[in-house]
C-alpha positions as CSV (number, residue, x, y, z in Angstrom):
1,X,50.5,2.9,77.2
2,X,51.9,5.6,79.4
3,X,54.4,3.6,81.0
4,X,55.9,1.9,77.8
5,X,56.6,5.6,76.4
6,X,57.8,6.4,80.4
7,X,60.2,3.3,79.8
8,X,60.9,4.7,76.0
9,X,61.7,7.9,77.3
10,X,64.3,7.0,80.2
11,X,66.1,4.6,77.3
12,X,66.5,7.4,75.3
13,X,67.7,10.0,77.7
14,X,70.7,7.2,79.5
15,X,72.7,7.4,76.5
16,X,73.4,10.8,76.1
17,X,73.5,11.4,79.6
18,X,76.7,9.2,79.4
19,X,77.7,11.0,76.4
20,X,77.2,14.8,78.3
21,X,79.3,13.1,81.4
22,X,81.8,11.6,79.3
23,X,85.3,14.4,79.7
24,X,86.5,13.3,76.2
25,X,83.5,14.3,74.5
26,X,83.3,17.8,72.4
27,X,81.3,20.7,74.3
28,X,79.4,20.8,70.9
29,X,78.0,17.2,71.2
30,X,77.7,17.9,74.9
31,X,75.5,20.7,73.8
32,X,73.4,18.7,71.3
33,X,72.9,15.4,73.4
34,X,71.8,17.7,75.9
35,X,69.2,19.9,74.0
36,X,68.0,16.0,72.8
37,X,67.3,14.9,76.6
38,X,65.0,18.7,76.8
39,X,63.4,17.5,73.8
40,X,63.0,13.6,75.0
41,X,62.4,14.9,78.5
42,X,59.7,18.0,76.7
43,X,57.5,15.0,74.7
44,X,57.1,13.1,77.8
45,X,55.8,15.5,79.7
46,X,53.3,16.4,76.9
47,X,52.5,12.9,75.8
48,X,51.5,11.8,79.4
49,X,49.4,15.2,79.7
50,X,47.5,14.6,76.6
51,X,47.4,10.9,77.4
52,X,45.8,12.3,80.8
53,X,43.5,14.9,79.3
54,X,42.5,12.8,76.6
55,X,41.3,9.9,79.3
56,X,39.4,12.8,81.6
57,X,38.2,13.7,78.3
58,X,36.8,10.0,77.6
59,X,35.5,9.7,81.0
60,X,33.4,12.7,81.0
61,X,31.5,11.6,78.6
62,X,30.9,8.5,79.7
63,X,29.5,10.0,83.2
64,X,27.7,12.3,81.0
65,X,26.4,9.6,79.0
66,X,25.2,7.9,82.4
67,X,23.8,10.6,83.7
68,X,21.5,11.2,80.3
69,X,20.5,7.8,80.8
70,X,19.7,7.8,84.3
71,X,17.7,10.6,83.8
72,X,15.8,9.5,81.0
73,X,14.7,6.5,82.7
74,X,13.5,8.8,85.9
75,X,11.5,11.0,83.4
76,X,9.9,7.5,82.3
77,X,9.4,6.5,85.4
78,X,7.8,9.8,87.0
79,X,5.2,10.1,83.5
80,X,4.3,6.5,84.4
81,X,3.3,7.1,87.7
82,X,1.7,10.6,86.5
83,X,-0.8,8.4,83.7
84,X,-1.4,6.0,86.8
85,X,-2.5,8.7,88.9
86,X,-4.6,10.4,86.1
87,X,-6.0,7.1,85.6
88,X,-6.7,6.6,89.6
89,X,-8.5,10.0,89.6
90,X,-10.7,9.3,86.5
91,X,-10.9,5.4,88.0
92,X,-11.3,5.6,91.9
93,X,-10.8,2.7,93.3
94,X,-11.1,0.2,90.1
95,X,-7.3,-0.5,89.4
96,X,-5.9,-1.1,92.9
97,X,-2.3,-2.4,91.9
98,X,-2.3,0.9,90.3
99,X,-2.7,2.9,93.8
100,X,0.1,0.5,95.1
101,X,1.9,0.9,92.7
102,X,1.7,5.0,93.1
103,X,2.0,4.7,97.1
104,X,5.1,2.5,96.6
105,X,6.8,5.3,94.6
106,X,5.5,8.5,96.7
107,X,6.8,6.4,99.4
108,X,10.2,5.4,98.0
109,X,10.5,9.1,96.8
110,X,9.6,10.0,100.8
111,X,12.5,7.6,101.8
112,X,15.5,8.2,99.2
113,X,17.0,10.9,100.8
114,X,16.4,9.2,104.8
115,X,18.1,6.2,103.4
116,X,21.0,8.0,102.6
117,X,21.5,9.1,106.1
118,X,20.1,6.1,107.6
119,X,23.4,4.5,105.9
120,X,26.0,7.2,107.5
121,X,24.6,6.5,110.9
122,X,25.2,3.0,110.8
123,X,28.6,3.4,109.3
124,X,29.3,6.0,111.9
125,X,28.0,2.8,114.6
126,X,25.2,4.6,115.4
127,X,21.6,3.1,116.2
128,X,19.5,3.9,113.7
129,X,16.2,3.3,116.0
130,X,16.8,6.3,117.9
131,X,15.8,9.1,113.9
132,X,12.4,9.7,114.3
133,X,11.5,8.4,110.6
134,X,13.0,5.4,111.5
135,X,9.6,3.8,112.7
136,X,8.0,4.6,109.5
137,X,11.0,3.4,107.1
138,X,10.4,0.3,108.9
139,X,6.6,0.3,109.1
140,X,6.9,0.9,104.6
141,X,10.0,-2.3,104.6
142,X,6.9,-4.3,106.3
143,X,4.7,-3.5,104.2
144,X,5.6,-3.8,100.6
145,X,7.9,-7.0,102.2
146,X,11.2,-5.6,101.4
147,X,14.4,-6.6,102.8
């Protein structure tokens, strides 16, 4: 949309420009066909900074939006595993995909941050064998069978 107006803009401006180079031509039109490029020139720059500010604007809330969401579905998640655990306690031992289910989060919890970094050092071509938590990142892939 931006660009059309861009395009709109420079049509409007080459004509008087001719006009405002043109010797024959009165210093009074001069005058006017140049205080109508400031103005062409003027609403350009102001359409393609509300165009810009009004997209910024959009975005925003859409990250904010996101961000709501994402959060509201961790909140979910953690009071899930926080009835599990109550239930473990009051239930030791009687649900046991329950205290799988816990230890799989406590442990993915444990791990999101070494993950993170586990990533850098292989984009940096580093060997990831040689961090100390990499034995028991690898021991938890094993054992929930993860990829």
């Amino acid at each position: 949309m931006t660009e059309a107006f861009d395009q709109l803009t420079i049509f409007m401006v080459i004509y008087p420009y001719i006009v405002i180079t043109n010797i024959d031509i009165s210093v009074t039109a001069k005058n006017n066909c140049g205080w109508f490029v400031i103005l062409a020139v003027s609403m350009n720059v102001v359409f393609n900074l509300a165009a810009a500010f009004i997209g910024q604007f959009f975005e925003i809330r859409a990250q904010r939006a996101r961000n709501k969401k994402k959060n509201e579905i961790e909140q979910a998640i953690q009071d899930h595993v926080i009835n599990r655990k109550k239930i473990i306690m009051h239930y030791p031992g009687q649900f046991p995909e329950f205290e799988a289910y816990v230890d799989f989060y406590l442990q993915k919890q444990h791990f999101s941050s070494y993950i993170k970094e586990r990533e850098w050092v292989v984009k940096q071509g580093l060997d990831p064998a040689k961090l100390r938590e990499e034995k028991e990142f690898l021991s938890f892939i094993r054992k929930q069978n993860l990829q």
